[in-house]
C-alpha positions in Angstrom: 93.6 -17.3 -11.5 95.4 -13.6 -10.6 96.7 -13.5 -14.0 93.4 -14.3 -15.4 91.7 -11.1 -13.0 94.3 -9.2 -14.1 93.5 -9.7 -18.0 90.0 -9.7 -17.1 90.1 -6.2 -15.1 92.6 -4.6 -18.4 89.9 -5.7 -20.2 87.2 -4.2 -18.4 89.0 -0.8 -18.2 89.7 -0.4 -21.7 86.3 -0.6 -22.3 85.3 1.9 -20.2 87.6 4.0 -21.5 86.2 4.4 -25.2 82.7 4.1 -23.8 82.3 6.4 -20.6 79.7 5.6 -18.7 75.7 5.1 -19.8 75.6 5.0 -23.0 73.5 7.8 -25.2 70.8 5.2 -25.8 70.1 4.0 -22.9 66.1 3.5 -22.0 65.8 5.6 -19.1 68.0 8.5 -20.9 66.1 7.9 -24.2 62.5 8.3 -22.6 60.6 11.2 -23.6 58.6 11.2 -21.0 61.5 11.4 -18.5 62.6 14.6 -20.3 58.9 16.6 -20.5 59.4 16.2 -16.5 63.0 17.0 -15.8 61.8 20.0 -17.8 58.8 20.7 -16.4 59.9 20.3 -13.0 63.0 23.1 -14.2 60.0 25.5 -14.6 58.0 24.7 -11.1 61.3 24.8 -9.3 62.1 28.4 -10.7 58.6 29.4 -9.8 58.9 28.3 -5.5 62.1 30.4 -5.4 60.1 33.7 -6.2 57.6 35.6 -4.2 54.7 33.7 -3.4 56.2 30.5 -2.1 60.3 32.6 -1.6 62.2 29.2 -1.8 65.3 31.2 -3.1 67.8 29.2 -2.1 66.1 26.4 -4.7 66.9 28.5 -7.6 70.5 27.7 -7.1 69.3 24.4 -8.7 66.4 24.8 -10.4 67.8 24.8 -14.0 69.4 21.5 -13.6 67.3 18.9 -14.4 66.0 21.1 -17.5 69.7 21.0 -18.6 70.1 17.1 -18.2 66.8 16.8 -20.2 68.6 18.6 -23.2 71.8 17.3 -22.7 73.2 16.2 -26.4 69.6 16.2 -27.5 68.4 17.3 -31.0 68.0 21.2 -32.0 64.3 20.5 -31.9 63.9 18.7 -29.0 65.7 21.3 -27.1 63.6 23.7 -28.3 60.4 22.3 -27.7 62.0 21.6 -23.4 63.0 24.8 -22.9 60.0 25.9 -24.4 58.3 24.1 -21.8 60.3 24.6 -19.0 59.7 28.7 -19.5 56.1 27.8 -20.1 55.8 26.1 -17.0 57.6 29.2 -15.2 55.9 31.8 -15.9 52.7 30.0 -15.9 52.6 29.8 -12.2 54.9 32.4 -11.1 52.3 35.1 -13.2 49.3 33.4 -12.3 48.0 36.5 -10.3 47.7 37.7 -13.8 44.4 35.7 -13.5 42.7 38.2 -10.9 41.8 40.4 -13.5 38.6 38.2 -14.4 37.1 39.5 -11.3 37.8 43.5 -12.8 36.2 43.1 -16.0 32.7 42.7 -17.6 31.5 39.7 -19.3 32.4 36.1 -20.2 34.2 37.1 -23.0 36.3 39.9 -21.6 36.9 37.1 -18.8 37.7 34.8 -21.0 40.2 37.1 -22.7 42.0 37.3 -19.8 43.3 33.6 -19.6 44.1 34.1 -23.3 46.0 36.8 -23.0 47.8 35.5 -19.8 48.9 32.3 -21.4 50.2 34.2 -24.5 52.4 35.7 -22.4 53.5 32.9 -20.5 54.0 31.0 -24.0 55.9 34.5 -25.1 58.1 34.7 -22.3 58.7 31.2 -22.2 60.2 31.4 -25.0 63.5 33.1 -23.8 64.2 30.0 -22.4 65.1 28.6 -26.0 68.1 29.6 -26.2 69.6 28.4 -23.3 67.9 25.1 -24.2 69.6 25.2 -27.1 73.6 26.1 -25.7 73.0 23.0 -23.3 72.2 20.9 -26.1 75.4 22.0 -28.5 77.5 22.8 -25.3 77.4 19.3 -23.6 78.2 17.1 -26.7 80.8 19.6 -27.6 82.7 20.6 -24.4 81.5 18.8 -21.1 83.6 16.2 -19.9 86.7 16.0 -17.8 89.0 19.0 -19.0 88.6 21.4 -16.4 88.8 24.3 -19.0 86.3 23.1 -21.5 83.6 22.8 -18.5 84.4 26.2 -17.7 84.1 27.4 -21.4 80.3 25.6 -21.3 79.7 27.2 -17.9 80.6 30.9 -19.2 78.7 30.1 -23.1 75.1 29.0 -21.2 76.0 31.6 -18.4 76.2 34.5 -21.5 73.1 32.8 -23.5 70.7 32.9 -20.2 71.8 36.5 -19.3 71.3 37.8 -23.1 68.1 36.4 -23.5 66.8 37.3 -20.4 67.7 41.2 -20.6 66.6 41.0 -24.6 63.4 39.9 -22.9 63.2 43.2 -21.0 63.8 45.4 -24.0 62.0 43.9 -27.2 58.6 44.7 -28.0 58.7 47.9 -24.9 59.5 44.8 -22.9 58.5 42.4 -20.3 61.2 42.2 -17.7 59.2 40.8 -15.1 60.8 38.1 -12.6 64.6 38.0 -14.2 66.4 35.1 -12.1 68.0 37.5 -9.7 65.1 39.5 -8.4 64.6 35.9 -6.5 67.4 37.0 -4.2 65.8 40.6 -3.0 65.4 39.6 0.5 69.1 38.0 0.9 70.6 41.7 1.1 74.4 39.9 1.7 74.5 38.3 -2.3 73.0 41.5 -4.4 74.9 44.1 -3.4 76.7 43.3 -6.5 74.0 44.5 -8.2 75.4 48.7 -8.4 78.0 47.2 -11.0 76.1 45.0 -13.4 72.6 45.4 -11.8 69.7 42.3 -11.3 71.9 40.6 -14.6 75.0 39.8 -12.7 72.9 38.1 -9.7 71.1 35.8 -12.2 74.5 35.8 -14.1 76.0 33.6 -11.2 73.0 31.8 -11.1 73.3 30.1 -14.1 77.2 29.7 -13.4 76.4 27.5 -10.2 73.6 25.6 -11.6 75.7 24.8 -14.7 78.4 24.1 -12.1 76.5 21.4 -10.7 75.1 20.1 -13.5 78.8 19.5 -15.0 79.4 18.1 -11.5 76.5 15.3 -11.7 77.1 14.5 -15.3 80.2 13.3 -14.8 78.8 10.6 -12.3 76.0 9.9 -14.5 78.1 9.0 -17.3 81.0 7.6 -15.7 83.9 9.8 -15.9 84.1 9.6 -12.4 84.6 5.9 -12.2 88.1 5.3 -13.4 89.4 8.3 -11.1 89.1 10.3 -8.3 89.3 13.8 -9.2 88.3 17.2 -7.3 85.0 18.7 -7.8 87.0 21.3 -9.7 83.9 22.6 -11.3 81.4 22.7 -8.7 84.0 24.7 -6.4 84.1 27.0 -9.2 80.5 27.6 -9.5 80.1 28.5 -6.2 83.0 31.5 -5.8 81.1 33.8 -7.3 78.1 33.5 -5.0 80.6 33.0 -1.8 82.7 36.2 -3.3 79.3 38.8 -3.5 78.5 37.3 0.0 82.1 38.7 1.2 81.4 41.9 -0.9 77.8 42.5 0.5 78.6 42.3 3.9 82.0 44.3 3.7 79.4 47.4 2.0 77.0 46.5 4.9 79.3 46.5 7.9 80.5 50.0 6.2 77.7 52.2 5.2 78.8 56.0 5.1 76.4 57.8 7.1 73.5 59.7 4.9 72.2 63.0 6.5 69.3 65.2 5.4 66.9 62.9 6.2 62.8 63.5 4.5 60.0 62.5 6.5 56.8 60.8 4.6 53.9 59.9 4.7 52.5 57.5 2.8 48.3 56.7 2.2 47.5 53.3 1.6 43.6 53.7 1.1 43.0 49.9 0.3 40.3 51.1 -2.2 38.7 48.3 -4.4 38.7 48.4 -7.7 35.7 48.1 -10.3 35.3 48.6 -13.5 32.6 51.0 -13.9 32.7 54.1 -11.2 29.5 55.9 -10.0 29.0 58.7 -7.6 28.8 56.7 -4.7 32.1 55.0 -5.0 34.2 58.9 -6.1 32.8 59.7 -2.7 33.8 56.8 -0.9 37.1 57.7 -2.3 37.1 61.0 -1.6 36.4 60.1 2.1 38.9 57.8 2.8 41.3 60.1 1.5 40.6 62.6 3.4 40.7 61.2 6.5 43.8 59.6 6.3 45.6 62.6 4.9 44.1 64.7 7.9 46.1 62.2 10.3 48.7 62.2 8.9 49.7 66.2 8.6 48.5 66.8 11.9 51.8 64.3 13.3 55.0 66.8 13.5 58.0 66.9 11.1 56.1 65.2 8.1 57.9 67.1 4.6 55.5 65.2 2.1 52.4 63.3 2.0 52.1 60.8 -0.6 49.1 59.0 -2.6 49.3 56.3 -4.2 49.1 55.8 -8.2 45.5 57.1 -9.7 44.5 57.7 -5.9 42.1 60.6 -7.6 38.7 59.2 -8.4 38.4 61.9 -11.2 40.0 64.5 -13.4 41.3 67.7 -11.4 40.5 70.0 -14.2 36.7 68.9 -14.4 35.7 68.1 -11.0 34.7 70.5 -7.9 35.1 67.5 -5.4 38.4 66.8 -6.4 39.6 69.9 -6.6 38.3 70.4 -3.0 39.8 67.7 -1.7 42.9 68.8 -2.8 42.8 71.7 -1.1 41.9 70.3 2.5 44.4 68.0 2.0 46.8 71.0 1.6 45.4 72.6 4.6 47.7 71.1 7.0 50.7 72.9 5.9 52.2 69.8 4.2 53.6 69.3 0.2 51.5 66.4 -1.9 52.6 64.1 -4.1 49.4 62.9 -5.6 48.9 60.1 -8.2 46.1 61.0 -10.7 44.7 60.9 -14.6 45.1 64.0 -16.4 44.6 64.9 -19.8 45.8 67.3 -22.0 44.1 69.4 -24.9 45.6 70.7 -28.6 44.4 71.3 -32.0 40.8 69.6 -31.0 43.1 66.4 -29.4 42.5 65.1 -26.3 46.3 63.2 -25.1 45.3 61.3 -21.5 48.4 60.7 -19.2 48.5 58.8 -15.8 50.7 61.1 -14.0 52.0 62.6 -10.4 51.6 66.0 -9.3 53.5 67.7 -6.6 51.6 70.3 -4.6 52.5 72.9 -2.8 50.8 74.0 0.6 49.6 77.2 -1.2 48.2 75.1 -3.8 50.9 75.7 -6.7 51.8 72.9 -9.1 55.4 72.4 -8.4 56.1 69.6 -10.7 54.4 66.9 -13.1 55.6 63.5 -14.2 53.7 61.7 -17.1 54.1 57.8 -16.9 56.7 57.0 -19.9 56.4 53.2 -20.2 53.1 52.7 -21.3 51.4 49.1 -20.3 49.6 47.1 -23.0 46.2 46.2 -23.0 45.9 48.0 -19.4 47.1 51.9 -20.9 47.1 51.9 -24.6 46.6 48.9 -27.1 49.0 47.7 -30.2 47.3 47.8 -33.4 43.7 48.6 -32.3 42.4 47.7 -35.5 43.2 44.4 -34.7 43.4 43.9 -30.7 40.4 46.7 -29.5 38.3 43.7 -28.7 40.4 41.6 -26.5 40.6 44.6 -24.1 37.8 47.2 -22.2 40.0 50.4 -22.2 38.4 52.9 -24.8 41.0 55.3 -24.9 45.2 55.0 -25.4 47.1 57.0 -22.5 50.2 59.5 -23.7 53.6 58.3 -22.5 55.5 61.0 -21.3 59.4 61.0 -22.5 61.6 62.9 -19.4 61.9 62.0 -15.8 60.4 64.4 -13.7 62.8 66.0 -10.8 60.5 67.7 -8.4 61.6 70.0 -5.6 60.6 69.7 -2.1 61.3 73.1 -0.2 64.3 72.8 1.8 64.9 68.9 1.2 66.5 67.1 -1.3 64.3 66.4 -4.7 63.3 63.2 -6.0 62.0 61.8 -8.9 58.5 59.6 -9.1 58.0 56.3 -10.9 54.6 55.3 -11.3 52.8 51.5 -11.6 55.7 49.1 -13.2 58.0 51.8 -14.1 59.9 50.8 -10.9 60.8 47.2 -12.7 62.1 49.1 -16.0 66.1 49.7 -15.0 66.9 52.1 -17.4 63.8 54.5 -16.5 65.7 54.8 -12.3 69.3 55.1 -14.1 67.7 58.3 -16.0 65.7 59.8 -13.3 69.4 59.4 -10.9 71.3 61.2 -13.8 68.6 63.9 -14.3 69.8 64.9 -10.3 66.9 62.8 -8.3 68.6 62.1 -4.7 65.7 59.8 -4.0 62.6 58.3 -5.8 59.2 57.2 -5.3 56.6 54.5 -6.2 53.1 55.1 -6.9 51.4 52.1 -7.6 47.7 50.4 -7.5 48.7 47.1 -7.5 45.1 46.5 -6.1 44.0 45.2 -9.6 45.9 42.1 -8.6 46.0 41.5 -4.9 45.6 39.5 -2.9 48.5 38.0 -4.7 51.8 37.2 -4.8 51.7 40.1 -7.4 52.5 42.7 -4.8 55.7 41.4 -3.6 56.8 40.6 -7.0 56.7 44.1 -7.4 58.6 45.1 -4.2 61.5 42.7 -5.0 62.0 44.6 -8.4 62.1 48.2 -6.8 64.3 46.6 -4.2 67.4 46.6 -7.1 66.6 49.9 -8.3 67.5 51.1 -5.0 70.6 48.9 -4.7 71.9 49.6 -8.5 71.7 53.3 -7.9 72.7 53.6 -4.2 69.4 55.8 -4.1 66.4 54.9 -1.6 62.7 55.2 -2.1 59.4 55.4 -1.0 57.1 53.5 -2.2 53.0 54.2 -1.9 50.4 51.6 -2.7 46.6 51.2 -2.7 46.7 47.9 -1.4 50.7 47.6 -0.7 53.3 46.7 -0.6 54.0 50.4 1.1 57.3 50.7 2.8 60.5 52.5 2.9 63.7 51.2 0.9 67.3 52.1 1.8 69.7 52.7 -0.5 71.0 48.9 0.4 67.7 47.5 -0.6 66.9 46.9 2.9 62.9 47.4 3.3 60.8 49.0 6.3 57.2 47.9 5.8 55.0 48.9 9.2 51.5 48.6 7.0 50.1 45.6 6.8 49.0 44.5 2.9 44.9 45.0 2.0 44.7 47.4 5.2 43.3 51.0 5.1 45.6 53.4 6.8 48.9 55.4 6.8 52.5 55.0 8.2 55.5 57.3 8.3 59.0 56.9 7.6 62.2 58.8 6.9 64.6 58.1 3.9 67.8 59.1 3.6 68.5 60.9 0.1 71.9 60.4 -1.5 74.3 62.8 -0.7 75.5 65.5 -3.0 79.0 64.8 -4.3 78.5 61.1 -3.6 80.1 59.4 -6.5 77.5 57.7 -9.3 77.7 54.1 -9.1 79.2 51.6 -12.0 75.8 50.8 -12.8 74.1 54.3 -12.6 77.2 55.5 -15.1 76.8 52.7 -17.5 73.5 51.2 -17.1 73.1 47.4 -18.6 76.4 47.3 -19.8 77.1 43.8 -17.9 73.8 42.6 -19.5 74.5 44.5 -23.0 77.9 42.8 -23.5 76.4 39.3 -22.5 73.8 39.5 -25.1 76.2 40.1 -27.9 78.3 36.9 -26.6 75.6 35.0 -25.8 74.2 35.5 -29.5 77.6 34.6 -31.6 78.7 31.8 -28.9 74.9 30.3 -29.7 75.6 31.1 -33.8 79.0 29.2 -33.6 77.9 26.5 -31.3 74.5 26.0 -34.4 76.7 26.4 -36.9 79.5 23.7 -35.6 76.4 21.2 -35.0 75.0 21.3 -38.2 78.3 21.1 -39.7 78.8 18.0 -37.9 75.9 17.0 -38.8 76.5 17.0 -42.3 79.8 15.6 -42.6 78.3 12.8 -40.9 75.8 12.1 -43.2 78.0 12.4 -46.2 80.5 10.0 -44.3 77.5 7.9 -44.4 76.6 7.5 -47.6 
């Protein structure tokens, strides 16, 4: 009887050897439906670990089960589940997108709304493709239970993720709205990794631990873990980068060099609502609320600049007496201005409009203008208006400017100004800190979309252009999120959002002589480098499947 056991238990092992685990055609594995979910529920996982629900520590996770849907599966079905996945993503975590229905005119401008948000979800979504597509090639070519070809699958899908999503950001002006790491902006310990690779090296070892634990679960799924107790090698490793940015973040917290030369500001949130056709009635109302709140605010002590919030003028300067009076009382109190405004330019018979910030000076003088330099579609200027002039109500394209702006502040340090979005383009921060800004500000109306999660969206994106330059800023809404933000990307908000009023704070500019960070020096090199090996490790993984594929078939026949 033990001799027959024994045989029978060879037996059984042997088997398992040549077939490890479930087999690739088993039901539950097989079912389509299964996979639509596992993908699907990638996307709505991603989605609770941004703003609006901040679930962050899910996002650790989130890719998985979009990675075991894919596993060993065809080109096309990978496509078509990442597809999805991204779909899903963006589809809820944009869906303040939506407000804009209640800013514009008609059914059909309405209507053009969801179209044009559920392009872009579909556009963006589609970044998620090639990851889809790495998991698919990677698993039936590397993961099992060699520690080092794990690893190599960790580092290809790691690469692929961190290419697409930075190619994302630059293609077509870009889009580079709600990258994987801007879910971490209020866990200050993990991205202060970000001044040597920026926001890509915090999604970066995102995708490591998720494909970390995705290796790890696999090999229970499908057996290897059966005939052997083994370490969880590969999990371990996926989490050391997070554990090793937690040790660096709070060794640059506990050891902040102290900044002096502090600026005082004050910052006008007039919580104005937005229509789409002005009148008389409303400039005034405008005007008003202006007024008053920049009155109380210069009267208070020590205050070096006020600031207003993006477009805060109701009007042109050049062409309207109310305007220009109103910028004179605000001036009255002694106090520079930084005001957000439209402006527009004449040559040769041409009229150029630009959204722009001008700094005043007490006496009235223009110190300084910035022009806006990335443009937004459909909202600022419109691609191919021939074609696309009746899926938006502008009626006339804006100018982008093409320098930062470095305006001087009498006896403080200067600073640059980045106005709407500009504060979630990278590269646009990196050339305003080169150009000899020593802080920055924000002017935004983010009041076309709020209340939404929209507006802290936004604030978790200006929170790593802080971080990535070691350079604070001041940020200056019409319906918030206004605050101050360290150079650490630690926030001090003291207005509530969708209130009228003002609230002071004090920044503290980067020091002369302070060294330039990795990041400021060589801007999206991390992310640069990981789209080139993201892009050939994708080729040769394609290239290898198909390959396969058709010395298979010809072994066939």
């Amino acid at each position: 009887m033990i001799g027959s056991f024994k045989e029978m238990e060879k037996k059984r092992q042997a088997f398992n050897a040549e077939r490890p685990g479930l087999k690739l055609n088993h039901p539950v594995l097989q079912s389509p439906w299964l996979a639509i979910a596992a993908s699907m529920l990638s996307g709505v996982l991603l989605a609770l670990s941004f703003p609006g629900w901040s679930n962050a520590t899910l996002i650790y996770a989130a890719l998985v089960p979009l990675m075991f849907a894919v596993q060993s599966s065809s080109l096309k079905k990978a496509t078509c589940l990442g597809l999805l996945s991204g779909f899903v993503f963006f589809l809820l975590s944009l869906w303040w997108l939506t407000a804009l229905r209640d800013k514009v005119d008609g059914v059909w401008m309405a209507g053009c709304v969801f179209l044009g948000f559920g392009v872009l979800a579909l556009y963006c979504g589609a970044y998620f493709i090639p990851f889809a597509l790495a998991v698919a090639c990677g698993t039936r070519r590397w993961v099992g239970e060699k520690l080092w070809q794990n690893i190599r699958f960790m580092f290809a899908v790691t690469m692929v993720w961190v290419g697409s999503e930075y190619l994302r950001g630059v293609l077509f002006t870009g889009f580079p709205w709600n990258p994987l790491g801007v879910s971490q902006y209020a866990n200050p310990t993990i991205i202060q990794v970000a001044e040597w690779g920026g926001v890509s090296v915090i999604s970066a070892y995102i995708v490591w631990m998720n494909a970390g634990l995705f290796v790890t679960f696999r090999q229970y799924t499908h057996g290897s873990r059966s005939r052997k107790y083994r370490p969880h090698y590969e999990l371990m490793i996926g989490i050391l980068p997070v554990a090793l940015s937690v040790a660096h973040g709070m060794n640059v917290l506990f050891n902040k060099p102290d900044f002096y030369e502090p600026v005082h500001v004050a910052l006008v949130q007039p919580n104005i609502p937005l229509h789409v056709s002005w009148d008389d009635a409303k400039d005034q109302e405008t005007i008003e609320i202006l007024a008053e709140l920049t009155s109380a605010a210069t009267r208070l002590e020590g205050i070096d600049l006020v600031i207003w919030p993006e477009t805060a003028l109701p009007d042109f300067l050049q062409s309207s007496p109310a305007c220009r009076a109103l910028i004179r009382d605000a001036l009255a109190g002694g106090v520079p201005l930084l005001a957000g405004m439209m402006d527009y330019q004449v040559s040769e018979n041409k009229v150029t409009y630009h959204n722009s910030s001008v700094l005043f000076e007490p006496d009235g003088e223009v110190a300084g203008t910035y022009y806006k330099q990335h443009l937004v579609p459909f909202g600022e200027y419109v691609p191919f208006p021939g074609l696309m002039s009746v899926f938006t109500p502008i009626e006339a394209d804006f100018g982008g400017g093409t320098e930062s702006t470095v305006f001087p502040l009498r006896g403080r340090p200067s600073f640059s100004a980045l106005i709407c979005f500009e504060d979630t383009i990278a590269p646009l921060a990196v050339k305003a800190t080169r150009a000899g800004a020593r802080w920055l500000v924000n002017q935004t109306n983010d009041g076309w979309f709020d209340p939404s999660s929209e507006s802290e969206q936004h604030l978790a994106h200006a929170v790593f252009r802080c971080i990535e330059n070691r350079i604070p800023m001041a940020r200056c809404c019409n319906t918030g999120v206004t605050g101050i933000i360290d150079a650490y990307g630690l926030v001090d908000r003291k207005l509530e959002p969708m209130t009228k009023g003002f609230t002071t704070g004090t920044l503290y500019p980067r020091p002369i002589g302070m060294e330039q960070t990795f990041y400021t020096r060589f801007g999206n090199l991390f992310a640069k480098a990981s789209l080139g090996a993201g892009a050939l490790i994708l080729f040769v993984l394609c290239y290898n499947r198909r390959r396969k594929r058709e010395s298979d078939e010809e072994s066939l026949s």
